[in-house]
Steps between C-alpha positions, in 0.01 A plus 500: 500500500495153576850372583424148502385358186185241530714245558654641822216793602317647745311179663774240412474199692853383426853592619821437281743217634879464489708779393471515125148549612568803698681655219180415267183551605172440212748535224639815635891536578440666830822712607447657110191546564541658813778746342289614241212551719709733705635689176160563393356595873790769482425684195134501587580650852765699345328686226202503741698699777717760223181641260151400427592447129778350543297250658233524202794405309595175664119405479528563122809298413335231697227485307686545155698229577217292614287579165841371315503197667156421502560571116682208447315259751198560268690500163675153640193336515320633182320783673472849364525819683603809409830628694517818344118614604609379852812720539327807335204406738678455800740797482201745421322300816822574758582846427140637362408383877833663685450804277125521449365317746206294460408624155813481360467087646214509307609650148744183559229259486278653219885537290481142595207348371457751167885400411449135569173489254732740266771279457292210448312702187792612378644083453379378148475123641286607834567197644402350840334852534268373800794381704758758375318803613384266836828467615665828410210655660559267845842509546476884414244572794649222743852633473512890365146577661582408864854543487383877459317524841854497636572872368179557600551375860844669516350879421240476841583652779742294687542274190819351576356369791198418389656270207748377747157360658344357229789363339607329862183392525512310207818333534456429921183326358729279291725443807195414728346319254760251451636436832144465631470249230814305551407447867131491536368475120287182507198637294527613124414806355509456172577199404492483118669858473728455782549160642688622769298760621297484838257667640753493811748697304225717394422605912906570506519745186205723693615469819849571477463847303223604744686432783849655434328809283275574801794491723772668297264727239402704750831645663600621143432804434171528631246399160363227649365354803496120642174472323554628191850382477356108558215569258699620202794250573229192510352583196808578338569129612176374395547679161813348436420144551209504256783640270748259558190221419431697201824465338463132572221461320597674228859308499280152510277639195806589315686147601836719580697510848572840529422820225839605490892408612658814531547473875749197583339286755195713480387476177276710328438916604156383479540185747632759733268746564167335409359598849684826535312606163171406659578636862557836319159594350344366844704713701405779311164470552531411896726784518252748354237377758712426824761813531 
């Protein structure tokens, strides 16, 4: 989700100077970035308006794509995972949920973690077992495992509202969060993850989604009212900044920039929706208790 990178994020306390500046901003080439972000907001409101799997769809080349790229991040730096187990895993996560529901989700992560000690049995050198099986296991549950909760979201009542709420949420928490920390962020967050993170920007990514989804939320179709609207939106929000700090740790861990390229002034699929994949699983759960 998070559309700055932690060099220009939510809670940045620094502005870009001079045009060249404007066209770049922390490493990103911003009208590209912008274009792509559009491109990829269309086919997820696209496929999200036409057909429930047609949305499950999008969600699932997504997160093929991501496991591919993540792939080669890992491989790059001498890490082994095993991209096969997290297509097979990921693709039995999406549409086992959109077809099954909650137990077909699950069948996805038990294929998941029997396949993933399988393969490793199966490899005559078993090397780097510890760490092979760690990390095909993590990126299998961070990426296919929540990514799922979005056909699961989708098949409520009202479900393309409600994951019009929780995904909003999660990016208006971006949007708050950063220009809350360009203009007020004085106090760090998280300093060794994210130097650029305040707790400033942190008030802006809750505040902004609560405010707008209590106002808008409720004069769609009826699902929600200004209560429940702000309380799902704000911890949709909430949920997707501890994402977007997850992914920086992890990126800090792993010494890389990004976990993928395959967006052009984006980067990674990964780098993208880090919060989105964490706002899902939360929304889920605040939508079963709230509506």
């Amino acid at each position: 989700m998070s559309e700055c990178d932690d060099t220009a994020d939510a809670g940045a306390d620094t502005q870009p100077a001079g045009a060249s500046s404007r066209a770049v901003v922390g490493g990103r080439n911003l009208p590209v970035a912008i274009a792509v972000g559009l491109l990829l907001a269309g086919a997820f409101l696209g496929s999200l308006a036409w057909h429930p799997l047609a949305f499950t769809t999008v969600v699932a080349v997504l997160a093929v794509v991501a496991m591919v790229e993540i792939g080669r991040v890992l491989a790059g730096i001498g890490r082994r995972v095993d991209v096969p187990v997290l297509l097979g895993a990921a693709l039995v996560m999406l549409y086992g949920a959109y077809f099954g529901g909650s137990a077909g989700l699950l069948a996805g992560v038990v294929a998941l973690l029997l396949v993933a000690v399988l393969r490793v049995l199966a490899d005559p050198r078993r090397e780097q077992v510890a760490e092979r099986l760690g990390l095909t296991v993590l990126f299998g549950l961070w990426v296919g495992l929540l990514a799922a909760f979005a056909p699961l979201l989708v098949d409520r009542p009202s479900g393309t509202v409600v994951v019009l709420a929780v995904v909003g949420g999660a990016i208006l928490a971006d949007i708050g969060g950063y220009a809350f920390g360009v203009t007020l962020g004085r106090h760090k967050l998280a300093p060794v993850l994210s130097p650029n993170k305040t707790w400033e920007g942190l008030a802006g990514a809750v505040l902004l989604p609560v405010v707008l989804a209590a106002v808008v939320l409720p004069r769609i179709d009826g699902v929600f009212t200004p209560v429940s609207a702000a309380l799902l939106a704000g911890l949709a929000g909430l949920a997707a900044m501890a994402g977007d700090l997850a992914e920086s740790m992890l990126k800090r861990d792993l010494a890389v920039k990004d976990l993928g390229d395959v967006l052009p002034g984006h980067g990674g699929i990964l780098d993208r929706v880090d919060g989105i994949l964490f706002a899902l699983p939360v929304g889920t759960l605040a939508a079963e208790l709230l509506l």
